[in-house]
N, C-alpha and C positions, 0 to 999 in steps of 0.2 A: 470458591475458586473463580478468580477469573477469566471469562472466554475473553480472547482473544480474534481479531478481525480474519479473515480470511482472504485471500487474494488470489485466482487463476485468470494467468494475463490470458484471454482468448486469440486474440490476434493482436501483438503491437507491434510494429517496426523494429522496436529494438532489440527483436530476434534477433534480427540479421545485418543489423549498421550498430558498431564496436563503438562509436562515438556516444551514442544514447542508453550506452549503460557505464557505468562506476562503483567502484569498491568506497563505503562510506562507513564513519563510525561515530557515534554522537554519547555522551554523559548518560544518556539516558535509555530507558527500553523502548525501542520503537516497534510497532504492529506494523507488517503488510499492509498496504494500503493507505499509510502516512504520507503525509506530501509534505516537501521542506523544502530552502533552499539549500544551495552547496554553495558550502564556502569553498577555501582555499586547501590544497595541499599543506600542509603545517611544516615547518621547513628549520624544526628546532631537530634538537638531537636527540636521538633517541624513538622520534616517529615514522610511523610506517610509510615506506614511500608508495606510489601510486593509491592512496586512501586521502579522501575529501573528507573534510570537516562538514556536518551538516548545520542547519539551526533553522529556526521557526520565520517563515514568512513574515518580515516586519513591517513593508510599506510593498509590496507589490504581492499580489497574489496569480501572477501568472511565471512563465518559465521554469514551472518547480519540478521537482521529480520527486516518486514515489517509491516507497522502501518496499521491493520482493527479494525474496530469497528464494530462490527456488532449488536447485539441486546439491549446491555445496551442504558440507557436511560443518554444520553449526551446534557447537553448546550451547543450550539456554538451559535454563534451571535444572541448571547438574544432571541433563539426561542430553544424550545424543539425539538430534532433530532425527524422525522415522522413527524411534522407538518407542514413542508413545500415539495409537493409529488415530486419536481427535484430535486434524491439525486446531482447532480452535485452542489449545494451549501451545503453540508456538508463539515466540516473539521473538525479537533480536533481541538479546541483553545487551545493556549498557556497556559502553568498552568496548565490546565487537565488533570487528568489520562484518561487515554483511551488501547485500545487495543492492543498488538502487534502479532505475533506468526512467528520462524521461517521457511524458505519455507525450503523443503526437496525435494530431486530428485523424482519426478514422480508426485508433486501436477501440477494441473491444476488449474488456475486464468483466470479471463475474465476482462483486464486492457481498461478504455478508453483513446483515446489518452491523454489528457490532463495530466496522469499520468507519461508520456513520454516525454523524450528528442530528441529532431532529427526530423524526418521525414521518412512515412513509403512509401517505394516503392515497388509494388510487385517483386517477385524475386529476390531481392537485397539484402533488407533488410529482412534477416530471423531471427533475433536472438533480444533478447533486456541484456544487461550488465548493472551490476551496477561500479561505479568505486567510486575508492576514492575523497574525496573530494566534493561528490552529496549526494545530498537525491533521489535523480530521477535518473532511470535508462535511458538508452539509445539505438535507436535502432545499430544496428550492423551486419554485413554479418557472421560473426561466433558467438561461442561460446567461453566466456575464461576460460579454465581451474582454474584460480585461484582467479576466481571473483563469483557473484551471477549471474548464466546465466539462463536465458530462451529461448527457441526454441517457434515458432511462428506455432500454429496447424491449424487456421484459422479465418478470419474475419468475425463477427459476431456483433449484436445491443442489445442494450438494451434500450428497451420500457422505453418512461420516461410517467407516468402521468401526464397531465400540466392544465386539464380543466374537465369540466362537457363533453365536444363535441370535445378536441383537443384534439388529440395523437402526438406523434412524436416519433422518434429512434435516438440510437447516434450510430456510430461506435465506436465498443470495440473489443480487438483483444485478442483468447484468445492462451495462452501458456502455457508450458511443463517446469515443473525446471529441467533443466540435470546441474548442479553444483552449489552447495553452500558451 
């Protein structure tokens, strides 16, 4: 089975400014935590109005936004989102509108690795980038000015529920937007 990335915004702005989030829907499954650009409203017949077209960063890797879903009630693989308690099998299916909102300097997010490119090593790796050409960001020793960057604030878990008597934790690492 696949895990899937996990994503709890800790503090972003786009709580509360209506402009830094969108209804988005793309071809494909996207995980919490993907970063795309948005296209356009689709403006043929038949398409949902207020839903953006997404697609993959081609030549700029900054201004993107990031796929959360957080409380709507979403189908993904024939079961209702909440009814199975490891979000690590959540995704957005294909075809679906679902969430986006974009990151702005000073949100904090708490990403599991899964949502990640690379490999994290302490002291090394500080930073996570997104670049052109990814849905997934990547870890990094700096920061790029001209990409979507985060700075790494500390490693931390999230409680998964699995059983009546079993607990367990994943490693989720959480970070700082300093450029978008």
């Amino acid at each position: 089975m696949t895990t899937h990335s996990v994503l709890i915004p800790e503090a972003i702005m786009a709580t509360n400014i209506d402009s830094l989030n969108r209804n988005v829907v793309d071809a494909a499954d996207i995980d919490n935590g993907m970063v795309f650009a948005s296209g356009s409203i689709p403006h043929t017949s038949g398409s949902m109005a207020e839903v953006w077209d997404i697609h993959v960063a081609a030549t700029s890797a900054s201004g993107l936004w990031m796929a959360y879903s957080g409380d709507e009630v979403v189908v993904t693989n024939a079961q209702y989102k909440g009814l199975d308690p490891d979000p690590r099998n959540f995704y957005n299916a294909a075809g679906k509108v679902f969430s986006a909102y974009k990151p702005q300097v000073g949100d904090m997010i708490l990403l599991t690795a899964a949502g990640l490119q690379g490999t994290f090593s302490a002291g090394t790796t500080t930073h996570v980038v997104a670049s052109s050409g990814s849905w997934v960001m990547g870890w990094a020793t700096t920061a790029n000015g001209s990409a979507l960057s985060y700075i790494l604030q500390t490693v931390k878990y999230i409680s998964l529920a699995t059983g009546a008597i079993d607990s367990q934790r994943v490693t989720a690492y959480e970070f700082e937007c300093v450029h978008n």
